[in-house]
N, C-alpha and C positions, 0 to 999 in steps of 0.2 A: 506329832503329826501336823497338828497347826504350824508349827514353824516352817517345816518342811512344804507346806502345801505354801502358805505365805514366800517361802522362798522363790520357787517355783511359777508363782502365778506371774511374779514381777521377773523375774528374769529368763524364763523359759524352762522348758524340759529339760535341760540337763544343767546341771551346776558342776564346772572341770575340777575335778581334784586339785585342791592348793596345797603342792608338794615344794616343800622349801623353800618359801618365797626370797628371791634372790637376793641378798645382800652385798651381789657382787665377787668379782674375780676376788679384791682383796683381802676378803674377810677370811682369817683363820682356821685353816682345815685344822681336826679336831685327829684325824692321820699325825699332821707335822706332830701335833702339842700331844700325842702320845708318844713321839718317840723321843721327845727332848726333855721325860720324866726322870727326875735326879731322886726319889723319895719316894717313902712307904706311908700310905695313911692306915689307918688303925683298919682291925678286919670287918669292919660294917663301912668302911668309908669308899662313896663311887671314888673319891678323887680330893684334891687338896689346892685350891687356889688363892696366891697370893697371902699368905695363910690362914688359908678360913678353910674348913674340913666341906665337904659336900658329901649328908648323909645318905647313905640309902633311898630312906625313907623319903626323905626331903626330892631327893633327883626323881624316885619313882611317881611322887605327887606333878611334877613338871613333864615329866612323860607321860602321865594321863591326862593334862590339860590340852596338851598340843595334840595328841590325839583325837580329844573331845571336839577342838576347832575341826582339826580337819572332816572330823564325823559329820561335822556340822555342814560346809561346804560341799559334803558328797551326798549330801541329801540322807544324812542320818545313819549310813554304813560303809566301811571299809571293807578291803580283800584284804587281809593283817600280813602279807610275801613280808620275807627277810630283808629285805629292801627298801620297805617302806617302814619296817621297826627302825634301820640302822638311818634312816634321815630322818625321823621322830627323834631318837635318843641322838644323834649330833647335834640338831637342833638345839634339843633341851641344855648340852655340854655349852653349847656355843652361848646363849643366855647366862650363863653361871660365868664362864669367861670373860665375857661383857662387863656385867655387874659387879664384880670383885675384881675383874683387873683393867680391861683395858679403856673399860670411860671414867675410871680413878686415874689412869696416867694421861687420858685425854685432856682432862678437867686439870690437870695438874701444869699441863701444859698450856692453861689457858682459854682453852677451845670449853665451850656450851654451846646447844641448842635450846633456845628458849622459847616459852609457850606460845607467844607471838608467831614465833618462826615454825612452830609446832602446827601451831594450825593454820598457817599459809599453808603448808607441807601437803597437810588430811585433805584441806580444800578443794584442792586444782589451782587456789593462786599462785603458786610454786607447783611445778607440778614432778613429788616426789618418782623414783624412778619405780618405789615398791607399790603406789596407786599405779601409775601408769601402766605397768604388767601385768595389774589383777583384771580378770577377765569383766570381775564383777561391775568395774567402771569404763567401759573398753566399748565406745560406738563401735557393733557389729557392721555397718558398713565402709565404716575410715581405718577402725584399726585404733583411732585417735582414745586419749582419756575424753572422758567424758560427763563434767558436771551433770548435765542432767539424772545419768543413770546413777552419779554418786546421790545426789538429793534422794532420788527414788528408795536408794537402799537406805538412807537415815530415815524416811519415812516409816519404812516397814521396819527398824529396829524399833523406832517407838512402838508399832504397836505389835511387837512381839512377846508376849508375859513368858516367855520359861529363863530370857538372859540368855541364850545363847548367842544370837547375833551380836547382842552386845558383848562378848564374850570375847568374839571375832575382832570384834573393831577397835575392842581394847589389844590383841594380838596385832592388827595393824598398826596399830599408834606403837605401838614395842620396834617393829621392824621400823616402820618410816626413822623412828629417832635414832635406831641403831645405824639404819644407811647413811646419815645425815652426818653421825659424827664420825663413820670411818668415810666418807667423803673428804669431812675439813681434816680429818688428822692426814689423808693423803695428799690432797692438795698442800699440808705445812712441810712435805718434804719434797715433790713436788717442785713448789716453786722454791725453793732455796736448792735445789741439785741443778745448779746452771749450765750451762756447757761455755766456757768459756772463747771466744774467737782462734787460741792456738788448738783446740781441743777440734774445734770444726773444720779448720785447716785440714789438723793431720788426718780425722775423719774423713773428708771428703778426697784427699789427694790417696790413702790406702786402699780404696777402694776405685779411683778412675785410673790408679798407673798399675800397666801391665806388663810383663814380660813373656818372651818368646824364648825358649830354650831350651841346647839341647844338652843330655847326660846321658850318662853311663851306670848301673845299680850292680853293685856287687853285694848278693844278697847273702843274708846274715844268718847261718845254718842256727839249727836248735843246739847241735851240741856245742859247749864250747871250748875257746882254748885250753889244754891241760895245763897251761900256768896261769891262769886265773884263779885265782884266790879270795873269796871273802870272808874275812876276821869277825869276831863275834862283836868288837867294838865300834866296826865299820855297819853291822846290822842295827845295833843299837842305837848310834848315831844318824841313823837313816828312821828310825823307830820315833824317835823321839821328836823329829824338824817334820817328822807326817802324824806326830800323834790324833789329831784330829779325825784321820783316815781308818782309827783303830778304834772309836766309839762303839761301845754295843748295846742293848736294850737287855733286861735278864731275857732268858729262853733257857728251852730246855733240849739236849738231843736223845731223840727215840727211836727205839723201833717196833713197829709192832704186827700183826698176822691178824689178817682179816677174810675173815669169811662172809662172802655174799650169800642171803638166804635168794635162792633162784626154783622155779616152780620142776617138783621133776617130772619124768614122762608119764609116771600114771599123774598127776594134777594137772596134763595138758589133756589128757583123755578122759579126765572127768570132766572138765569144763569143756572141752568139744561134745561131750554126753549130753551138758546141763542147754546148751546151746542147738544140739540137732534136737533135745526132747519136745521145744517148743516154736520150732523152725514149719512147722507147717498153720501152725497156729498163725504164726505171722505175717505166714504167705497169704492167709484167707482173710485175714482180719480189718477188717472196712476201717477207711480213714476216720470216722468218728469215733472211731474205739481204742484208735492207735496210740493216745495218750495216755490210757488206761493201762493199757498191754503191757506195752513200753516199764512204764511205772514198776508195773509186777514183774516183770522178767529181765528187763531189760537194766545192767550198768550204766545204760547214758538215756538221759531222761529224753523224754521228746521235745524235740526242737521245732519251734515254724518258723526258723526265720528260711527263706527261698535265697539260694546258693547259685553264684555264677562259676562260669566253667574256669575250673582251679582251682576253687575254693576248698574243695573238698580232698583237697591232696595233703592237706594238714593232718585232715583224718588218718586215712588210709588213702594209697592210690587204685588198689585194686577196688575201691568204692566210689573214687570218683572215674575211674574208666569204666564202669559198670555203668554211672547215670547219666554218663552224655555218649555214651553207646547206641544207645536207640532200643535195645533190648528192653523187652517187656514184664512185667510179671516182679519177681522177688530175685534176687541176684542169690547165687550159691553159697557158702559159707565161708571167708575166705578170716586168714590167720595175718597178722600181723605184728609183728614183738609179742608183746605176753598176752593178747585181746585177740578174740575171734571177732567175727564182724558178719553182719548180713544186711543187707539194704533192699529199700523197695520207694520209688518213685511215686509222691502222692499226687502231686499238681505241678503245674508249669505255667510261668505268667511273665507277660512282656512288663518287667518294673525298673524303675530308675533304681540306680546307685545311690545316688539322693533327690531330698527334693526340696527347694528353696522355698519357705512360708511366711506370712503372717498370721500374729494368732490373737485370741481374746480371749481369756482365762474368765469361768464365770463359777463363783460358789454359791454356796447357799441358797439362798430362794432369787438370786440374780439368774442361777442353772435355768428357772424354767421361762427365761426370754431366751435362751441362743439361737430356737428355730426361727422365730421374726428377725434378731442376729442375722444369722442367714441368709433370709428373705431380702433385707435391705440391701447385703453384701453382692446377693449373687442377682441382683435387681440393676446394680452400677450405680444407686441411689446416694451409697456415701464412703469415702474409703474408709479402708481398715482402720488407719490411721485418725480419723474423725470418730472414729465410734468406740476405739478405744479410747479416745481420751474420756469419752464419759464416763468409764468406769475407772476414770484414773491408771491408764493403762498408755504404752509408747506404740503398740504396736511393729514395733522393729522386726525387719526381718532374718529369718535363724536356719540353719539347714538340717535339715530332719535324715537319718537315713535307718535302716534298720536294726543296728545296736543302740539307736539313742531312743529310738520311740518305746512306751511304755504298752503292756499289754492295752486292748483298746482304742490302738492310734491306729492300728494297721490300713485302715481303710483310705490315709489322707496319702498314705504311697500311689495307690490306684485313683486318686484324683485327677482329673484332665489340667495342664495351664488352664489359670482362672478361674480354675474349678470352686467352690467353697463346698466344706464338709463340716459335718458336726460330729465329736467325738464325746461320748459320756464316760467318766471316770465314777471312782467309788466316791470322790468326794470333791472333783470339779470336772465342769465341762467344757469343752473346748471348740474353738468357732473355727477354721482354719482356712484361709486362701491360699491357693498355688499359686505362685508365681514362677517357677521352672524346674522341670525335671530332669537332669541331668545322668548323665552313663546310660541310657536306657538298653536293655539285654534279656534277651531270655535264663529266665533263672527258674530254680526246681525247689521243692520243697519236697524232705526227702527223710524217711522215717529208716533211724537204724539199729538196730537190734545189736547189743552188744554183750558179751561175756568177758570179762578180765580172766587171766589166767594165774591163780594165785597159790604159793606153797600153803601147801596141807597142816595141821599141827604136827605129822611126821614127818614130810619135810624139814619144818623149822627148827627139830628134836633133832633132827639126824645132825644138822649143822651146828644147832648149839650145845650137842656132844663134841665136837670135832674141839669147839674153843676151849671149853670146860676141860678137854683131857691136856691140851698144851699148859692152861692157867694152874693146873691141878698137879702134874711135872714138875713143872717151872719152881713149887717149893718155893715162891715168892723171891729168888733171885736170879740175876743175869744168866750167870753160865746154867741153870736149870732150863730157862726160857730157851736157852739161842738152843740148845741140846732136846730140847722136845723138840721145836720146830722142826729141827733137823731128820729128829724122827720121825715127824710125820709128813715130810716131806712137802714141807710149805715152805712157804718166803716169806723172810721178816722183813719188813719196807723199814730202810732208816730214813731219820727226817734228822737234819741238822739246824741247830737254832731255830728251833718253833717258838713262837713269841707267844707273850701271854692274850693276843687276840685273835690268833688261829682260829680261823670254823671250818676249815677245807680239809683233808687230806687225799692229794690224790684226785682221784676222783669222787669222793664221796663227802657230802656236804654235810654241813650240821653237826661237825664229830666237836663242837666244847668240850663236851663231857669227856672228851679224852685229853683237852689240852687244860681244863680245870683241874683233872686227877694227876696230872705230870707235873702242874705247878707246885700241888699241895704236897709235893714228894722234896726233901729238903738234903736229901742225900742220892746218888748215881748209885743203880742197881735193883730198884724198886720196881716190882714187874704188877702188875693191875690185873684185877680180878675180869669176870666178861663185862666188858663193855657195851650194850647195843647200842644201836644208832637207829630210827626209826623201826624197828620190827625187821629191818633189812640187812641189817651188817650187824657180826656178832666181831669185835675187835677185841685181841688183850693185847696191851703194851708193855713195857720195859723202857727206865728211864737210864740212858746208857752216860747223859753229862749235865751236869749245871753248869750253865754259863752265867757266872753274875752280872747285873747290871755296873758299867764302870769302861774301862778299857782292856781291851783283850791284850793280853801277857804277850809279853815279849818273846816267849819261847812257844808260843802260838803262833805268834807272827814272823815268827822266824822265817821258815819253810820258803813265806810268799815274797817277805825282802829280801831274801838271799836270789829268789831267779829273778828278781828285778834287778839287783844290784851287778850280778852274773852276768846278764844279759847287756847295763853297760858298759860295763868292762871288757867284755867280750867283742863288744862294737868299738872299742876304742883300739884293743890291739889289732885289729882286723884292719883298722883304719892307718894305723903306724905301720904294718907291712905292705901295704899296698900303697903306701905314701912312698917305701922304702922302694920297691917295686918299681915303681913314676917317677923315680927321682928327675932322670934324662928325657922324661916327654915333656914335648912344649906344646902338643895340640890334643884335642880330646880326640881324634880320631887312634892317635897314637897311643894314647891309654887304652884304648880299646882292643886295639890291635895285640896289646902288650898282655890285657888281662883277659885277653877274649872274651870279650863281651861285646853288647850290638850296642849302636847308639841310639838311642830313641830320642825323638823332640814331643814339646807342650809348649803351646799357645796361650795366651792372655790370660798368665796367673796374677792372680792378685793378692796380696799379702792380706787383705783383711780377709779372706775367704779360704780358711786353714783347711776346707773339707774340695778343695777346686781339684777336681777330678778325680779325686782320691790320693791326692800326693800325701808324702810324706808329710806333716806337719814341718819339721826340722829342718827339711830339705827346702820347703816355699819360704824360710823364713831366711835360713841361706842364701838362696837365689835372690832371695827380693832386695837385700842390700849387700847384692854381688856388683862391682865395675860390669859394662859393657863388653863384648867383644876377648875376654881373657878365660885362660884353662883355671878354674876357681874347685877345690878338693884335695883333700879326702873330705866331704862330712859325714859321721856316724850319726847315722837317722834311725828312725825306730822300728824300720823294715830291711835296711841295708845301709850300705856306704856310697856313697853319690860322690862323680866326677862330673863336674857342669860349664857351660860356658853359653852365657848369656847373648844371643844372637838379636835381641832387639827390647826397642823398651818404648813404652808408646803413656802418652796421660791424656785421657779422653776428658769427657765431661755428662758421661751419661750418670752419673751416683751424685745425687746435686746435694743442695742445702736442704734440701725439703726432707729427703732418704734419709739425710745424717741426723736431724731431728726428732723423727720419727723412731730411727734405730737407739737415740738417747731416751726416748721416753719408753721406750720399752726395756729398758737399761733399769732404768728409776722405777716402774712399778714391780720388778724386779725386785730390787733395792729394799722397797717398801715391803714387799711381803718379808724378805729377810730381816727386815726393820721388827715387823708385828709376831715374826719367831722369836727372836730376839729378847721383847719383851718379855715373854713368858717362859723363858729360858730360867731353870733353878724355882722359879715361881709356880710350875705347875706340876701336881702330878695325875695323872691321868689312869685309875683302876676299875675302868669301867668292865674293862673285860675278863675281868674276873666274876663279873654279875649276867652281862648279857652276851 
């Protein structure tokens, strides 16, 4: 609590959660470097880098220290959402990847960041980009970094006795050096990827010359010619010049029959029972008691924070049309998804949205000046500003609104501009000036009586028989599964190629546990006992394919390069009769006439812009180093066959040096990230998801 109130005193009321402090676009999604795992590390192992194994044990200790900062910056608690595990644990991946691979190949390359440079970095003499974004060094009203507030917080790490700030600021010192060196290693490819004078030429001239033209599309049916033909050695030679196209991660294909546990019609009539029993209670029940009530009866605790109009449609709408109705008294009972609902209108108050402050944090035996504090403040005797500094304080001002302030503040909402108010905490007090109230509106505070509408233990019996008799069939193989299901007339959902990091299915979140039990299955046909998913989904599965990690088979791929290869072949004979066809026209009106088709025109296409208006790709590339003024076709493009004839051709100057530039360095950081895949290409394996 010390640390936390020391937090607090010097930086305000609220400390932002520091959720991944950025290391920038380039740094190594922890996504890519799972799917570019070539190897198996042993079955305790998260992963294998560079060859060094990453234990369990070892990855779960780095995931609870990263945890521990951020606890620390949230003022000693998190909300643990699946979301802020999975950027805790990339986090943690991402450190491990650092440290064994890629500041060994930085260093390798020459490149260090040195202590010198290190603490220019921490300073503000250099002012690193992961200081600059921490809120914690951040003048609140420039925006700007800001030594002074960085001094402040070394202050109060010295006199912090538990280490956790210092904790933190050894975690900064990690990032600062990590941005630093993927900085220099980006700037080393960077500046050696040049663009050469013919490279800016042809850059800038694809882009300012356009063409005006008009054609004819003889479009290219799905079925194709009955003499088209493709050989198994024409597939495989198509297989093999796209091998790269054919990479797979292991996965596994399933299917499986899920049943939602959902409340039935008698547990919607008991809980409207449980709900009208004490519906008059809460009609009568005086707002000093209503926290109480609430408590005891009530699923959703009592709230005071005061609500402007709309706000309560998140709720329910039939409770926020109830409160700015004008209606008096307790509102009727109304139902919503699986929740009943009843509202009742305590208070109504003109309050700001926010309110802009200065403050002066006072503990211990400093608590029993703040009313003289005040005196002086609301007297015009000394600013804020002046009298915090005596207590070592900036006084800066911060904006307060009603999910930031802590129980106890609520009174500096209803403070006038100018106003000064005194807040007492449990374990500091607070001196506060208004300086402006902002959004001001009538807002309500509004007590609501809730019951959730939840399956019964018969309910949940009645469904998780229904799984039990398909898993109980099924006889633990395939044709048992698909043959029960059928029986009981369910649907088995297939999923093809689930990867070993699956948390989704469908719509139902959090199913690992079904894509853990599908991994652990080493053979196709293996059908899973019940599976629940929160108390809510009772799932059995059936493992219908193993896909190994490697390249997918040639006689998998067959199928997809056969209608590609079909499809050009088909566009080229199509192309030779209609060539055949045109032999005697000399004008594209005349090919029109001949194949009945309209002529359509397009304006100022440009060959570097393959997506301009939708054209063909094939056909703009065509046309772009088509002559002038001539009937130019057949070309088989990738939607039809194009007869064209170029009507004008124009070289502007609007796509200058600066565009061409611009469009090269987005080329190159490009470049760089597929540089930093690269690296860790065969070097990593990545089994996290087999854990978390």
């Amino acid at each position: 609590m010390a640390v936390l109130e020391k937090i607090r005193v010097k930086f305000g009321i609220l400390i932002s959660v520091l959720i991944a402090l950025a290391l920038l676009s380039f740094i190594i999604d922890p996504t890519t470097l799972s799917n570019i795992s070539n190897s198996m590390s042993s079955k305790y192992d998260v992963g294998k880098i560079n060859g060094k194994k990453v234990r369990y044990d070892d990855f779960s200790k780095e995931v609870e220290r990263i945890t521990k900062i951020y606890e620390t910056m949230n003022g000693g608690s998190l909300t643990h959402d699946e979301q802020l595990q999975q950027n805790i644990q990339n986090e943690a991946w991402q450190n491990y990847v650092n440290n064994n691979l890629f500041f060994k190949s930085v260093a390798a390359a020459g490149l260090s960041v040195g202590n010198a440079e290190k603490v220019a970095l921490m300073s503000g003499e250099i002012v690193s980009p992961v200081m600059a974004q921490n809120p914690n060094f951040v003048d609140p009203q420039t925006g700007a970094f800001s030594q002074e507030a960085l001094l402040g917080f070394i202050e109060y790490m010295k006199q912090d006795e538990s280490g956790r700030i210092e904790e933190y600021w050894d975690y900064l010192e990690q990032n600062v050096y990590a941005e630093q060196m993927y900085t220099k290693y980006g700037s080393l490819f960077t500046a050696a990827n040049l663009q050469n004078p013919i490279d800016l030429e042809v850059a800038i001239s694809g882009n300012n010359t356009t063409s005006d033209v008009q054609f004819v599309m003889y479009p290219l049916i799905d079925a194709p010619d009955s003499t088209v033909t493709v050989s198994d050695s024409e597939i495989k030679a198509y297989y093999n010049s796209h091998k790269d196209n054919y990479k797979q991660a292991e996965s596994r294909d399933i299917e499986y029959v899920v049943f939602e546990v959902k409340p039935s019609d008698k547990d919607v009539l008991e809980a409207s029972g449980q709900i009208n029993s004490v519906y008059d209670e809460f009609a009568s029940c005086e707002a000093k008691d209503i926290k109480t009530f609430l408590l005891r009866n009530s699923d959703r605790k009592f709230d005071t924070y005061y609500y402007a109009k709309g706000e309560l449609s998140t709720v329910n709408k039939d409770v926020e049309e109830f409160v700015w109705s004008g209606e008096k008294g307790t509102s009727k009972v109304f139902q919503g998804g699986d929740t009943f609902y009843a509202a009742k209108v305590l208070d109504t108050k003109q309050l700001p949205g926010s309110v802009n402050v200065q403050y002066i944090a006072l503990q211990g035996t400093l608590a029993s000046k703040a009313d003289s504090v005040a005196t002086v403040l609301k007297a015009g005797k000394a600013s804020v500003e002046a009298v915090a500094a005596t207590f070592g304080q900036n006084g800066q001002p911060i904006d307060l609104n009603q999910s930031t302030i802590v129980p106890g503040m609520e009174k500096v909402l209803e403070t006038p501009v100018k106003g000064v108010c005194v807040c007492n905490l449990p374990n500091v007090t607070y001196i506060f000036k208004v300086l402006d109230r902002k959004d001001i509106d009538t807002r309500k505070q509004v007590a609501i009586l809730t019951k959730n509408i939840v399956a019964s233990n018969e309910t949940n019996n009645s469904y998780y028989a229904k799984a039990n008799s398909i898993a109980a069939k099924a006889q633990g193989t395939l044709e048992g599964f698909r043959a029960a299901v059928s029986e009981a007339g369910e649907y088995a959902h297939p999923v093809s190629k689930m990867v070993e990091s699956t948390s989704r299915l469908g719509a139902i979140e959090q199913t690992k546990e079904v894509t853990r039990w599908a991994f652990e299955q080493k053979k196709a046909g293996k059908v899973s006992k019940i599976i629940s998913i929160n108390n809510r989904y009772y799932i059995v599965a059936a493992v219908t394919g193993i896909n190994k990690e490697g390249y997918v088979p040639v006689s998998q791929a067959a199928i997809s390069i056969k209608d590609i290869l079909t499809y050009e072949k088909n566009a080229q004979v199509v192309a030779d009769k209609l060539a055949a066809q045109t032999t005697s026209c000399t004008t594209l009106d005349e090919v029109a006439e001949t194949l009945k088709l309209t002529v359509s025109s397009v304006e100022n296409v440009a060959f570097a812009s393959f997506n301009t208006q939708g054209l063909d790709p094939k056909f703009i590339g065509a046309l772009s180093a088509a002559p002038e003024n001539k009937l130019c076709g057949p070309v088989a493009g990738n939607y039809g066959v194009y007869f064209f004839n170029v009507t004008a051709r124009e070289t502007g100057s609007f796509y200058t040096e600066d565009d061409a530039v611009r469009a090269a360095n987005q080329i190159n950081q490009y470049m760089l990230n597929t540089i930093i895949v690269e690296m860790g290409k065969d070097k990593i394996t990545d089994n996290r998801a087999r854990f978390f």
